[in-house]
N, C-alpha and C positions, 0 to 999 in steps of 0.2 A: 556817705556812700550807702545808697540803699540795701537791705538784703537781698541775697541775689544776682547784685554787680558787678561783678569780677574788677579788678584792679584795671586789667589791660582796656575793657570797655569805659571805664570812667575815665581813665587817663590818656586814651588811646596808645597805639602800637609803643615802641621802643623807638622807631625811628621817628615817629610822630613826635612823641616829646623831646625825642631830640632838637627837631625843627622849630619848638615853638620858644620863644622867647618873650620872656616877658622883664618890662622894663622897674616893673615893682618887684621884682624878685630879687632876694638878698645876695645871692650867690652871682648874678650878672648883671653885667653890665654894657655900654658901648664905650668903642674905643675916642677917647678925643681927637684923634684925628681923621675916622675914617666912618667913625659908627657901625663899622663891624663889632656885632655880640662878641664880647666876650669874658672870663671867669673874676670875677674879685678877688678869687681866693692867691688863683695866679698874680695877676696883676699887685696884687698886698705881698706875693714871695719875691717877683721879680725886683720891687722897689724898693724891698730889704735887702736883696742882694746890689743894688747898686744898678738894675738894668735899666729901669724906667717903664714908661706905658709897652706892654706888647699883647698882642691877642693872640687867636686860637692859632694851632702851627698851623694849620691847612687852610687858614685863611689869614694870611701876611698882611699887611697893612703896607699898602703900595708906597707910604708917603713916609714909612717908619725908617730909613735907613734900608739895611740891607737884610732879608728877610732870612732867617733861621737856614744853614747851609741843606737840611731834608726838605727844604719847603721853595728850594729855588727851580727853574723848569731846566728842565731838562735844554742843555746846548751843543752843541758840535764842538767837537774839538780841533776843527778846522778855521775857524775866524773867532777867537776870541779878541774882543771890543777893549780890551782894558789887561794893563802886564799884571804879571803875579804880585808885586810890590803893593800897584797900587788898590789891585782888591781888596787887600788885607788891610790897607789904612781905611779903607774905605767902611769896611766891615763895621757892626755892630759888636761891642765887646759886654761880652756879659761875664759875669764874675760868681763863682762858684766857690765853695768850700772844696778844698784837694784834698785828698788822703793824707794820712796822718806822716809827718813830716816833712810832705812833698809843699810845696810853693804855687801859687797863683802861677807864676812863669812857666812852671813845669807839666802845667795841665795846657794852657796854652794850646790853639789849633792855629796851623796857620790861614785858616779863615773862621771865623767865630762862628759858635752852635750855640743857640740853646736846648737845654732838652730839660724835659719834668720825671722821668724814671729814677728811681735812687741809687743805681747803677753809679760806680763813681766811673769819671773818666779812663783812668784805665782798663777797667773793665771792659766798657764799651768800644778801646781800640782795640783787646782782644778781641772780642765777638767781631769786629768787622772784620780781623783779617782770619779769623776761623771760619768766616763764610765767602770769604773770598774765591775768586778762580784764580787767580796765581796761584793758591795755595793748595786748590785740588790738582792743579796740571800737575805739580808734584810727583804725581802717584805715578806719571809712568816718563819721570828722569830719574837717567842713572845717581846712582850713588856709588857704588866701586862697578859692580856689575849690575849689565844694562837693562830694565824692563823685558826690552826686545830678545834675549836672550834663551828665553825657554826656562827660565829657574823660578820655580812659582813659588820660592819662599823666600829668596833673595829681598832684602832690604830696596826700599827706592828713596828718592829726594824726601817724600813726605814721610815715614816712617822714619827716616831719620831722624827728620825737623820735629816728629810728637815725641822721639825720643829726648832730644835735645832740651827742647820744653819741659819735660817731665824734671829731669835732671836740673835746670834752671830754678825751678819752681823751688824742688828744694833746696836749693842752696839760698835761694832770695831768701826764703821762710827762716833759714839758720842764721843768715847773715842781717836780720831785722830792714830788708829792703822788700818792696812792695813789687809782689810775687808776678802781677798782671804786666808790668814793666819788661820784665827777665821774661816771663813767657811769651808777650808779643815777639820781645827780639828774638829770643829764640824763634818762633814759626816763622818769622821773618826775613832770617838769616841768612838762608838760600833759595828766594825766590827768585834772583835773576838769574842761574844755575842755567845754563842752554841746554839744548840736546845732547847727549852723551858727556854731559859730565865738563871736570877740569882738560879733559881732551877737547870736546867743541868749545870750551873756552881760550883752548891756545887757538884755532883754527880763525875765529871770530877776532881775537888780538889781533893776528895778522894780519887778515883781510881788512879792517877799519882801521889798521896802523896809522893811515894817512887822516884820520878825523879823532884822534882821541883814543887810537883801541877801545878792547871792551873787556870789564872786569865783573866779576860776577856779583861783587858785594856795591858795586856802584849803578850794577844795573836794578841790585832793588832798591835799593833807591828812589829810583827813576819810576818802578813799578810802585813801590807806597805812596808818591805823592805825585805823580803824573799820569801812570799807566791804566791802574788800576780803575775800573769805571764807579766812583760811588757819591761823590761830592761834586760838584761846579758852581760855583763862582755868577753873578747874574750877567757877567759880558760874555761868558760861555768857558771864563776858565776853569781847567783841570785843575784840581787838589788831590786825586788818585783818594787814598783812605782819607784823610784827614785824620791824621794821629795827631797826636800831643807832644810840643816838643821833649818829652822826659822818653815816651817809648820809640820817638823817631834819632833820639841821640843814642838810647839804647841799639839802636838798630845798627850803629855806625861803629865795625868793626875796625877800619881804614879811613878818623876820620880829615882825610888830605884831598889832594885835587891828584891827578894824572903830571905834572907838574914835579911835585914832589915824593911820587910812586918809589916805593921799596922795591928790594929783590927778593919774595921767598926761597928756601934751599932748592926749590924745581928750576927756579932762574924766570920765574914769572913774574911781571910788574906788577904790585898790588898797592889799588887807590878807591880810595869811597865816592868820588864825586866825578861826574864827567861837566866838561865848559859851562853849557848851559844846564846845567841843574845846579848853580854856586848859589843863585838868591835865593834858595827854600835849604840850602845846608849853611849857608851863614845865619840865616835864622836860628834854625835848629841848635847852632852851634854858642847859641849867643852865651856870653858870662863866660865860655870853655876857653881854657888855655890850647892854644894850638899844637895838634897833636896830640891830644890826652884823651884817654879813652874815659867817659865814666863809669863808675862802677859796674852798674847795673849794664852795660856793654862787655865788661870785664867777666861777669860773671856768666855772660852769652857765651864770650868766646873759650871758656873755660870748659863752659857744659856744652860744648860741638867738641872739645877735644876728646873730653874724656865719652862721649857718645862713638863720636867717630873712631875712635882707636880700640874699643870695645868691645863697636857690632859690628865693625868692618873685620875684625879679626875673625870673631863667631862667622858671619858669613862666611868667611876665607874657609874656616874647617869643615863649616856643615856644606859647603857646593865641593872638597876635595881639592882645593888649590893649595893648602900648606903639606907640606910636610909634616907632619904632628912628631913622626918620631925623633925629627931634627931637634927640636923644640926642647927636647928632654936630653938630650946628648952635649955637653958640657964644650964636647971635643967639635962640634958644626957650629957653636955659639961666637968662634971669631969670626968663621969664613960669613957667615949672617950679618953679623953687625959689619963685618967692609963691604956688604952689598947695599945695605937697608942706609950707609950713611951718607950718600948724596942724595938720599930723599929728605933726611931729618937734618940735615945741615951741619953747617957746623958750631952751633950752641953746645953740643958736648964732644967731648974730647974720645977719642974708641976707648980709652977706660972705663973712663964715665960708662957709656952705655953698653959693657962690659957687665960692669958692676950692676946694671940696673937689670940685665937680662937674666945676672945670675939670683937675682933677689928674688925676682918672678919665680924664676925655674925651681928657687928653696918653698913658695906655697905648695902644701899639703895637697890640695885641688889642682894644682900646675898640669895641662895637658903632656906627654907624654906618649899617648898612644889613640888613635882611636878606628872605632871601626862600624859608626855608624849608628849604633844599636840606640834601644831609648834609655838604658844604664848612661852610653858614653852621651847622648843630644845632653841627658839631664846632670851630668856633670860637668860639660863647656858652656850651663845658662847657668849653675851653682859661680863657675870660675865668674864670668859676665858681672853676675849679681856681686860677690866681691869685690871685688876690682873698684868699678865703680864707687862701692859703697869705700873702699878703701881710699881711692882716688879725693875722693868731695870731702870724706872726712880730714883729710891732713890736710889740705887747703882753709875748709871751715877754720879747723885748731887755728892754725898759723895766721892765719887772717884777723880770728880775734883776740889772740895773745899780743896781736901790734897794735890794734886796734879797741884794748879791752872795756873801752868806757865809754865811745863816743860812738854819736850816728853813723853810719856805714854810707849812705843815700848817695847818688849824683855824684859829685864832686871832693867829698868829704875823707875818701878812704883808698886802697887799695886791695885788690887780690892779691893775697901774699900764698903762690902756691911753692914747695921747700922743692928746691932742685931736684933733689934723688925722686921725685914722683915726676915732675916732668920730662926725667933723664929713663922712667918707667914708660909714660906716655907715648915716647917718642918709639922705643924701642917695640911699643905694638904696631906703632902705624909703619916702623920699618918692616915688620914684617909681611906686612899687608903689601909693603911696597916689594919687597923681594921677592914673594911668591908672584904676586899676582900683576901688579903694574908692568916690573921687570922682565912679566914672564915672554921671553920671545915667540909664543906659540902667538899671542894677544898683537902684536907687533904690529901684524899686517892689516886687523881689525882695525887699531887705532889711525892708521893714516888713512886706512880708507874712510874713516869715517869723518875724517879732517877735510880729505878732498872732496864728500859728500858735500857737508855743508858750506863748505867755501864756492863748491859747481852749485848748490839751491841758491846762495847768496847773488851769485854774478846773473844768475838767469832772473831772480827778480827785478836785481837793479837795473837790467834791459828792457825790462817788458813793462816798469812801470807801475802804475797802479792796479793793471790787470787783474793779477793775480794776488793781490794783497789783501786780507779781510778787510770788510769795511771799517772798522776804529784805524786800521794801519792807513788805508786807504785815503782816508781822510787827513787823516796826518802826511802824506805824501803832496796830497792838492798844496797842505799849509804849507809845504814847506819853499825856501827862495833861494838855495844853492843847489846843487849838488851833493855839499857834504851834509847838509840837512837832511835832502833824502836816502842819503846814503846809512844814515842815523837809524829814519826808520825801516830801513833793510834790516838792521841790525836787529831793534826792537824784533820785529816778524819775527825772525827766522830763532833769537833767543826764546820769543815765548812758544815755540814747538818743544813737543815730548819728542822722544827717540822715535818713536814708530811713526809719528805723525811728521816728521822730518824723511822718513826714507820711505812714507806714501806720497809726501810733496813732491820729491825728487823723481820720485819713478813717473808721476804724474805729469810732471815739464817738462822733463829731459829723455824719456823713455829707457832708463839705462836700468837696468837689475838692482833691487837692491844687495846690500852689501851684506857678506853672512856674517851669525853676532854669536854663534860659536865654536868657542873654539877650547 
């Protein structure tokens, strides 16, 4: 290089040398099959890993199999060419180093990626579903009380799910499981959650009675590996995120069919799988004893309890729906617990949760009184902050006192949480239920907002595709029954927020929306 001649002139632009290829150059090469450029250095990692010849991502090799899942075109999810089964046999399988105790099986997609970042797989099923839109719509579903509501500091779906996650995270960290796993499930965990809450999820149960109901842990499901728009398949099928089966097993709080649906203490069916989603949760499920949760699902639904009976309490104080000076009164602690116990069921005895209420009421921090100020906000986020920390810690102990020597991972262990803390747990979320669920002022909110969505449900499945976004829309064309498209009624109208469900309805039906305080 002459003096004088800038680097970018003798070698031209950046984009330049990107273009140019040369076949004496040590670092590239052509593909044997197709003579697409591309890297040695790749091509020498892929064939150590067992993958064989592949070239650059964005330029696939038509002839190679099945090209890298970011690198396949874009299809409709109206006429896929090929079933879910058979894409995945079809797939190219490339083999990766997993995270430290996890398995080749457990990183697993159910359609093969390669990627070159040193992000390990679970990593990267976080990041996809922390940029997801299921998980932003979030922000404006209920959690106890509604978006819609006028309470600008009330908790929603998604503050819940970053709480949840938070609390996941450390407990994986304690419990020596792989942190990305627990935190996926967590954000995970309620994203098929409908409009307004466990209320638009009885409305929806009833109205799709005749197709399978709908349950809110079966409908993310359905959202992680079908809904969701980020992966397809080269005959145009859906894979929604494409997780790995470790964080899609983690994700399965319920994991059964509709079939074999439980009763929770509300008298609600709860199931992880609706009919046709069984081949991508028998996958998922492979090596699992049926019925058995794995850990790192265990330790999800651990960290929703102790989140949820927590911040739903805090909420309850700081919006004025509890009672606080109840709470301190020894002598309102029965008439309490025979309200709160056909919410919490009957796993304890009104002793039990007697004894557990009075154990609370003996913390030094225990509310008693409050009246708003930033003295009382900063001693009900002190109580929160306890709690919790008190919650995760006896579970942590107990957990590895059963478990003091051996990997925790998958399959391997149990959540060993000591009754007297779940018999604590129970007795917040009864409170939650007695003030505020029970409360007959809310009553007439909740059926209206049953019969809302049930009148949005019946006018779309009249009208058709009309009104349906186009993804739903499309999926309407595909569908060849009735109960198929009655399906994606269901789909639609769960993936609405609360507000965006009672601008739908005012929108079709011309009827007022419903009022959300009360």
């Amino acid at each position: 290089m002459s003096p004088g001649t800038s680097r970018a002139t003798r070698w031209g632009t950046k984009s330049e040398r990107r273009s140019r290829w040369s076949p004496r150059s040590p670092r590239w090469t052509t593909c044997w099959r197709c003579s697409t450029p591309i890297c040695r250095i790749r091509v020498s990692t892929l064939r150590a890993r067992g993958a064989g010849p592949a070239g650059r991502r964005s330029r696939p090799c038509p002839t190679a199999g099945s090209p890298p899942a970011r690198s396949t075109a874009r299809a409709s999810a109206n006429s896929p060419a090929r079933s879910w089964s058979t894409a995945v046999a079809d797939a190219r399988v490339m083999s990766v180093e997993p995270p430290s105790g996890y398995g080749i099986v457990d990183t697993e997609r159910p359609l093969p990626e390669e990627h070159y970042s040193r992000r390990s797989d679970f990593a990267r099923d976080r990041a996809r579903l922390l940029h997801s839109g299921a998980l932003r719509r979030l922000a404006a579903k209920t959690q106890v009380l509604s978006p819609a509501a006028d309470l600008d500091f009330a908790r929603n779906r998604l503050t819940h799910s970053l709480e949840v996650a938070q609390v996941g995270r450390e407990l994986a960290s304690s419990l020596g499981l792989d942190p990305d796993v627990v935190d996926t499930a967590c954000l995970a965990h309620d994203l098929g959650h409908p409009p307004f809450g466990h209320n638009g999820e009885r409305a929806l149960s009833e109205w799709a009675a005749d197709i399978g109901g709908f349950e809110g842990n079966a409908q993310s499901l359905r959202i992680l590996t079908r809904l969701e728009p980020k992966v397809f398949g080269q005959g145009g099928e859906t894979f929604g995120l494409n997780l790995t089966r470790a964080s899609l097993d983690a994700s399965c709080k319920y994991p059964w069919s509709a079939d074999e649906a439980v009763t929770d203490a509300s008298g609600r069916q709860k199931f992880g799988v609706y009919s046709d989603d069984v081949p991508v949760f028998t996958w998922l499920r492979q090596g699992a004893r049926a019925g058995v949760l794995c850990v790192e699902a265990q330790v999800m639904d651990l960290s929703d309890d102790i989140a949820y009976s927590v911040h739903d309490f805090e909420d309850a104080v700081l919006n004025g729906y509890v009672d606080v000076p109840a709470l301190g009164s020894r002598v309102d602690h029965d008439a309490l617990v025979t309200s709160m116990h056909s919410w919490v069921g009957g796993s304890f005895s009104h002793a039990e949760l007697i004894a557990a209420f009075d154990r609370l009421d003996s913390l030094d921090i225990w509310m008693d009184d409050w009246n708003g100020s930033r003295v009382a906000q900063a001693r009900l986020k002190n109580l929160t902050s306890q709690l919790i920390g008190r919650f995760a810690g006896s579970a942590t102990q107990a957990t590895r006192e059963a478990y003091p020597a051996a990997s925790l991972i998958r399959y391997s262990a149990n959540v060993v949480v000591p009754r007297s803390v779940a018999a604590e747990i129970a007795v917040l979320k009864g409170i939650v239920a007695a003030f505020v669920m029970s409360s007959t002022k809310r009553k007439p909110i909740y059926r209206a907002q049953r019969a809302l969505l049930v009148d949005l449900a019946e006018t779309l499945m009249a009208s058709g595709e009309q009104h349906l976004e186009p993804p739903f829309a499309a999926d309407w064309a595909a569908a060849g029954s009735d109960a198929e498209r009655k399906r994606v009624v269901v789909d639609q109208v769960a993936s609405l927020t609360d507000q965006s469900a009672l601008t739908w309805h005012t929108r079709l039906t011309a009827v007022t929306p419903i009022p959300e305080k009360a």
